[in-house]
N, C-alpha and C positions, 0 to 999 in steps of 0.2 A: 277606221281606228277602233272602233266598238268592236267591229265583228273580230278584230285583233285581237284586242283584250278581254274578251268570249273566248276565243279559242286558246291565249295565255293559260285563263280559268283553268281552264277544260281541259288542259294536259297538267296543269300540276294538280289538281284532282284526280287523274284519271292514275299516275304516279304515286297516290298516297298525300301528299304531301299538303300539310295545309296551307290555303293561299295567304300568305300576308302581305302588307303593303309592299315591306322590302324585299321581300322574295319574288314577287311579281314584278315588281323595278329590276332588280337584278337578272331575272331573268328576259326581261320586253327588252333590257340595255344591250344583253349577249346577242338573241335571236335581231336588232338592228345594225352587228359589227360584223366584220369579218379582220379586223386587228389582233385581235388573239390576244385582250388586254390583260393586265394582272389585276387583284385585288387592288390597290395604289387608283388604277386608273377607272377602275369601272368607282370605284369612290368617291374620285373627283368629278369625274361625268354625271351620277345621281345626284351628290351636292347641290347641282347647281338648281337642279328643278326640287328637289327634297333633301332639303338640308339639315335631318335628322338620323341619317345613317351613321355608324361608325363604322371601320377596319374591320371589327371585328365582328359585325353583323353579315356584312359583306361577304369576309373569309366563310361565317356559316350557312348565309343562304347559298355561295357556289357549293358548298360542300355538301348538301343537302340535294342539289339538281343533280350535282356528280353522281352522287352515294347511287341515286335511282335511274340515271343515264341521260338525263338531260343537257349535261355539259360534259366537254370532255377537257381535261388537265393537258397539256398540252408543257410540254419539258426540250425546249431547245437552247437552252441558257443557261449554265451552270448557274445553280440556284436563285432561278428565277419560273417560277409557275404563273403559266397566264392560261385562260380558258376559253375553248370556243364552244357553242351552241350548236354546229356543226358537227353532229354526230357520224355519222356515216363514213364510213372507211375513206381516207384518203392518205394523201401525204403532204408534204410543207416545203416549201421555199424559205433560206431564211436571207434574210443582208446582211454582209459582215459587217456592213459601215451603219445603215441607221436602224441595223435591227429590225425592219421590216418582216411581217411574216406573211407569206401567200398560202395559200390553199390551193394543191395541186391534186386534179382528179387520178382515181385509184386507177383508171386504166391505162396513165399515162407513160407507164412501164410495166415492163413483160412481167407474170406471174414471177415472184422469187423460188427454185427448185428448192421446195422446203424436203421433201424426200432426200436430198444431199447431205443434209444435216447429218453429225453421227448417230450412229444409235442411240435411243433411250432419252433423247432429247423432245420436248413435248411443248409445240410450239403452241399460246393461245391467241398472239397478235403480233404484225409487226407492222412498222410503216418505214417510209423514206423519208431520211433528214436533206435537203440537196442546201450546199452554202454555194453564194458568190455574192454576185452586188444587183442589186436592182437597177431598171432602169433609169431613173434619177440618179442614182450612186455611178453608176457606170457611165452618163454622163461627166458629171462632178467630176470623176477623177481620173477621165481622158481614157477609158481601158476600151 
Protein backbone atom coordinates (compact mmCIF):
# COMPACT_ATOMS: atom_id res chain seq x y z
CA UNK A 1 0.00 0.00 0.00
CA UNK A 2 3.03 2.56 0.71
CA UNK A 3 4.93 1.71 -2.35
CA UNK A 4 1.16 2.52 -4.01
CA UNK A 5 0.88 5.70 -2.50
CA UNK A 6 4.81 6.41 -3.64
CA UNK A 7 3.99 5.85 -6.89
CA UNK A 8 0.23 7.81 -6.73
CA UNK A 9 2.95 10.81 -5.42
CA UNK A 10 5.04 10.19 -8.09
CA UNK A 11 2.90 10.51 -11.15
CA UNK A 12 0.92 13.50 -9.96
CA UNK A 13 4.21 15.28 -9.47
CA UNK A 14 5.75 14.01 -12.29
CA UNK A 15 2.17 15.65 -14.28
CA UNK A 16 2.66 18.95 -12.61
CA UNK A 17 0.07 18.85 -10.38
CA UNK A 18 0.13 19.45 -6.91
CA UNK A 19 -0.66 16.42 -4.56
CA UNK A 20 -3.37 17.11 -2.27
CA UNK A 21 -5.22 14.97 -0.04
CA UNK A 22 -8.27 14.85 -2.27
CA UNK A 23 -6.79 14.74 -5.35
CA UNK A 24 -4.66 11.68 -4.35
CA UNK A 25 -8.11 10.08 -2.98
CA UNK A 26 -9.55 10.74 -6.13
CA UNK A 27 -7.26 9.61 -8.10
CA UNK A 28 -5.92 6.00 -5.59
CA UNK A 29 -10.41 5.74 -5.84
CA UNK A 30 -10.13 5.76 -10.09
CA UNK A 31 -6.72 3.65 -10.49
CA UNK A 32 -8.80 0.91 -7.86
CA UNK A 33 -12.20 0.80 -10.24
CA UNK A 34 -12.86 -0.24 -13.43
CA UNK A 35 -16.74 1.03 -13.09
CA UNK A 36 -16.26 4.08 -15.05
CA UNK A 37 -18.03 6.03 -11.96
CA UNK A 38 -19.26 9.52 -12.15
CA UNK A 39 -18.54 12.37 -9.88
CA UNK A 40 -21.91 11.34 -7.62
CA UNK A 41 -20.22 8.03 -7.12
CA UNK A 42 -16.52 8.48 -6.64
CA UNK A 43 -18.21 11.19 -3.88
CA UNK A 44 -19.94 8.76 -2.04
CA UNK A 45 -17.20 6.05 -2.12
CA UNK A 46 -14.45 8.92 -0.53
CA UNK A 47 -17.20 9.90 1.98
CA UNK A 48 -17.00 7.21 3.59
CA UNK A 49 -13.31 6.86 4.50
CA UNK A 50 -12.91 11.03 4.23
CA UNK A 51 -15.79 12.62 4.89
CA UNK A 52 -14.56 16.14 3.88
CA UNK A 53 -14.90 16.23 0.20
CA UNK A 54 -17.63 18.04 -1.65
CA UNK A 55 -19.11 17.66 -5.49
CA UNK A 56 -17.30 20.03 -6.27
CA UNK A 57 -13.88 19.30 -5.09
CA UNK A 58 -14.30 16.07 -6.71
CA UNK A 59 -15.69 17.61 -10.14
CA UNK A 60 -12.07 19.64 -9.81
CA UNK A 61 -9.60 17.08 -8.79
CA UNK A 62 -11.01 14.71 -12.06
CA UNK A 63 -10.69 17.74 -13.93
CA UNK A 64 -7.31 18.51 -13.11
CA UNK A 65 -5.94 14.48 -13.78
CA UNK A 66 -8.05 14.89 -17.21
CA UNK A 67 -6.64 18.35 -18.19
CA UNK A 68 -2.95 16.54 -17.81
CA UNK A 69 -4.12 12.76 -18.92
CA UNK A 70 -4.50 10.93 -16.14
CA UNK A 71 -8.04 10.13 -16.47
CA UNK A 72 -10.06 9.80 -19.28
CA UNK A 73 -14.04 11.38 -19.51
CA UNK A 74 -15.60 8.69 -20.78
CA UNK A 75 -19.36 9.81 -22.54
CA UNK A 76 -21.76 6.73 -23.19
CA UNK A 77 -24.97 8.22 -21.57
CA UNK A 78 -26.59 11.09 -22.66
CA UNK A 79 -25.57 13.40 -20.21
CA UNK A 80 -23.92 11.68 -18.00
CA UNK A 81 -19.74 11.81 -17.69
CA UNK A 82 -18.17 9.17 -15.55
CA UNK A 83 -14.15 8.72 -15.64
CA UNK A 84 -11.75 5.94 -15.94
CA UNK A 85 -8.06 5.99 -14.92
CA UNK A 86 -7.43 3.72 -17.79
CA UNK A 87 -5.92 5.68 -20.17
CA UNK A 88 -4.70 3.78 -22.94
CA UNK A 89 -6.70 3.19 -26.09
CA UNK A 90 -9.54 1.00 -25.80
CA UNK A 91 -13.14 0.58 -26.21
CA UNK A 92 -16.32 -0.12 -23.94
CA UNK A 93 -19.19 -2.34 -23.50
CA UNK A 94 -22.09 -0.80 -22.29
CA UNK A 95 -25.63 -2.60 -20.60
CA UNK A 96 -28.73 -1.28 -21.60
CA UNK A 97 -30.38 -2.57 -18.57
CA UNK A 98 -27.95 -1.79 -15.50
CA UNK A 99 -25.76 0.34 -17.16
CA UNK A 100 -22.75 -1.56 -16.67
CA UNK A 101 -19.65 -0.42 -18.49
CA UNK A 102 -16.84 -2.90 -19.49
CA UNK A 103 -13.46 -2.24 -20.92
CA UNK A 104 -12.98 -3.76 -24.08
CA UNK A 105 -9.20 -4.22 -25.51
CA UNK A 106 -8.25 -2.04 -28.68
CA UNK A 107 -7.27 -5.01 -30.58
CA UNK A 108 -10.37 -6.65 -30.16
CA UNK A 109 -11.52 -5.29 -33.56
CA UNK A 110 -10.02 -4.84 -37.02
CA UNK A 111 -8.14 -1.47 -37.46
CA UNK A 112 -11.18 1.25 -38.59
CA UNK A 113 -10.29 2.10 -42.63
CA UNK A 114 -9.81 5.68 -41.53
CA UNK A 115 -8.28 6.36 -45.14
CA UNK A 116 -12.22 5.85 -46.38
CA UNK A 117 -13.17 8.86 -44.54
CA UNK A 118 -13.78 11.91 -47.20
CA UNK A 119 -11.53 14.11 -47.79
CA UNK A 120 -10.28 16.90 -45.73
CA UNK A 121 -11.49 14.97 -42.60
CA UNK A 122 -8.77 14.93 -39.82
CA UNK A 123 -9.30 12.22 -37.54
CA UNK A 124 -7.44 12.66 -33.76
CA UNK A 125 -9.25 9.58 -31.97
CA UNK A 126 -11.91 7.37 -32.09
CA UNK A 127 -13.12 4.24 -30.05
CA UNK A 128 -16.12 1.65 -30.01
CA UNK A 129 -19.40 2.22 -28.33
CA UNK A 130 -20.73 -1.76 -28.39
CA UNK A 131 -24.49 -1.90 -26.47
CA UNK A 132 -26.50 -5.07 -25.35
CA UNK A 133 -26.90 -6.63 -21.81
CA UNK A 134 -24.54 -8.07 -19.68
CA UNK A 135 -24.24 -11.22 -18.54
CA UNK A 136 -26.42 -10.88 -15.31
CA UNK A 137 -28.89 -8.72 -17.45
CA UNK A 138 -29.02 -11.29 -20.08
CA UNK A 139 -29.66 -13.77 -17.52
CA UNK A 140 -32.53 -11.68 -15.80
CA UNK A 141 -34.20 -11.16 -18.79
CA UNK A 142 -34.18 -14.66 -20.46
CA UNK A 143 -32.34 -13.35 -23.86
Amino acid sequence: MQQQASAIVQTLKSKGLRVTPQRFAVYANLLSRTDHPTVEQILTDLNQDFPVSSQATIYSSVQALREVGLVREVLLEEGVARYDANVQPHHHFYCCQCRAIEDITWDTFQPIQLHNLRPGLQVAAYEVKVEGWCDRCSRELDL
